[in-house]
C-alpha positions in Angstrom: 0.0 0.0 0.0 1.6 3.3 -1.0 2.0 5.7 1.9 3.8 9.0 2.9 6.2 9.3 5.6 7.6 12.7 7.0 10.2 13.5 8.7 12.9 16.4 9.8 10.4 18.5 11.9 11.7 20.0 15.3 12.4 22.9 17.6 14.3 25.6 15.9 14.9 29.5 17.1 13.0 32.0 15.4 14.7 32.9 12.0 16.3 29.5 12.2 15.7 26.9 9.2 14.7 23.4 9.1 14.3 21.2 6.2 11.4 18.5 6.0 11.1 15.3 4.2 8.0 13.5 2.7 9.0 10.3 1.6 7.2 8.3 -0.4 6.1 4.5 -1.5 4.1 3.8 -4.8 3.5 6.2 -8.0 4.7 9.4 -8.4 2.2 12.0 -7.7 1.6 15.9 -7.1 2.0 16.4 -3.1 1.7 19.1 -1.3 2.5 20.1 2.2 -0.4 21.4 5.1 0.0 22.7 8.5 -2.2 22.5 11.3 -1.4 24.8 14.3 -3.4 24.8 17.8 -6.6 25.7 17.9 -6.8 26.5 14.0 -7.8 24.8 10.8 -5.5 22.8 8.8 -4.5 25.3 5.6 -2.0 24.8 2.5 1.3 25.1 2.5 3.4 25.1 -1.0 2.2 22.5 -3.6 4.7 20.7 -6.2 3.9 19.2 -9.5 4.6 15.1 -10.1 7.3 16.0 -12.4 8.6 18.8 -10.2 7.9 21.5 -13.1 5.8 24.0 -10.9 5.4 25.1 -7.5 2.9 27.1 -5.8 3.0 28.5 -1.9 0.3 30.0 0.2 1.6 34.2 1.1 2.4 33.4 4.4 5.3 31.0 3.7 6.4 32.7 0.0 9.5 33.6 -0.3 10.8 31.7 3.1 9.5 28.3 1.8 10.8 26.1 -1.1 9.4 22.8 -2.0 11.2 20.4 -4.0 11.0 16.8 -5.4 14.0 14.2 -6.0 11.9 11.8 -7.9 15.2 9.2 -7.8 14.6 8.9 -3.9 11.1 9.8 -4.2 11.2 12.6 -1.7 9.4 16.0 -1.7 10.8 18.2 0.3 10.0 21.7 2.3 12.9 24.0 2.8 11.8 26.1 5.0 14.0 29.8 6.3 13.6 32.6 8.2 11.3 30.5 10.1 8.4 32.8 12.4 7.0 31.5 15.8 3.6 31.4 14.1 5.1 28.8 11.7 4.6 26.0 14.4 2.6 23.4 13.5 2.2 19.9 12.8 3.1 19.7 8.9 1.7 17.4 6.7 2.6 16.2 3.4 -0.3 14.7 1.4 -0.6 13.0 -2.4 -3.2 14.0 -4.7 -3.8 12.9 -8.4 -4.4 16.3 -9.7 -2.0 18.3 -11.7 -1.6 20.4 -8.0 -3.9 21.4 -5.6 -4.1 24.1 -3.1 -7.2 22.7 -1.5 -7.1 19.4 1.1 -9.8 17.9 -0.3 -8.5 16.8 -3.8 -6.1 14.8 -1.7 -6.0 11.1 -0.7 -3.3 10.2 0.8 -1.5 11.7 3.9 1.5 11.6 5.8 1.5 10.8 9.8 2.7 14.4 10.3 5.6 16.3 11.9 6.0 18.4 14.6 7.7 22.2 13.7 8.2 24.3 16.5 9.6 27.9 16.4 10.8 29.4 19.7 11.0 32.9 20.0 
């Protein structure tokens, strides 16, 4: 059964960076990473193509954010920099069948999730 595994989250200091890892079992597909903070609604993160070709990031992470693909390893990644306090969350990377998606419910599979803490 295919499934997503991340990995690489942590506690980092305010401006810090961290790096996150999706890996991934069966086909190649679009996957995109979500975060889901206390007391708030799960919402999009940055979005990558199956062929890595295009990228697309919510306003709150562009710029500081960079999600890539090594479709060898079949790994996504999410660079993340300049990290904020209001960037901790538990991040999840999903799988969807769609070109990319922006929106959690065109995806089907998901990650377990990792914790991202920013200190300030």
């Amino acid at each position: 059964q295919a499934q997503l595994v991340e990995s690489g989250g942590g506690l980092v200091q305010a401006g810090g960076s961290l790096r996150l890892s999706c890996a991934a079992s069966g086909r190649t597909s679009a996957i995109g990473w979500f975060r889901q903070a206390p007391g708030k609604e799960r919402e999009f993160v940055a979005t990558i193509t199956r062929g890595g070709t295009a990228t697309y990031y919510a306003d709150s992470v562009k710029g500081r954010f960079t999600i890539s693909r090594d479709n060898v390893k079949n790994t996504v990644y999410l660079q993340m920099s300049i990290l904020k306090p209001e960037d901790t969350a538990v991040y999840y990377c999903a799988a969807t069948s769609k070109f990319y998606s922006t929106d959690q419910r065109d995806y089907n599979l998901w990650g377990q999730g990792t914790q991202v803490t920013v200190s300030s």
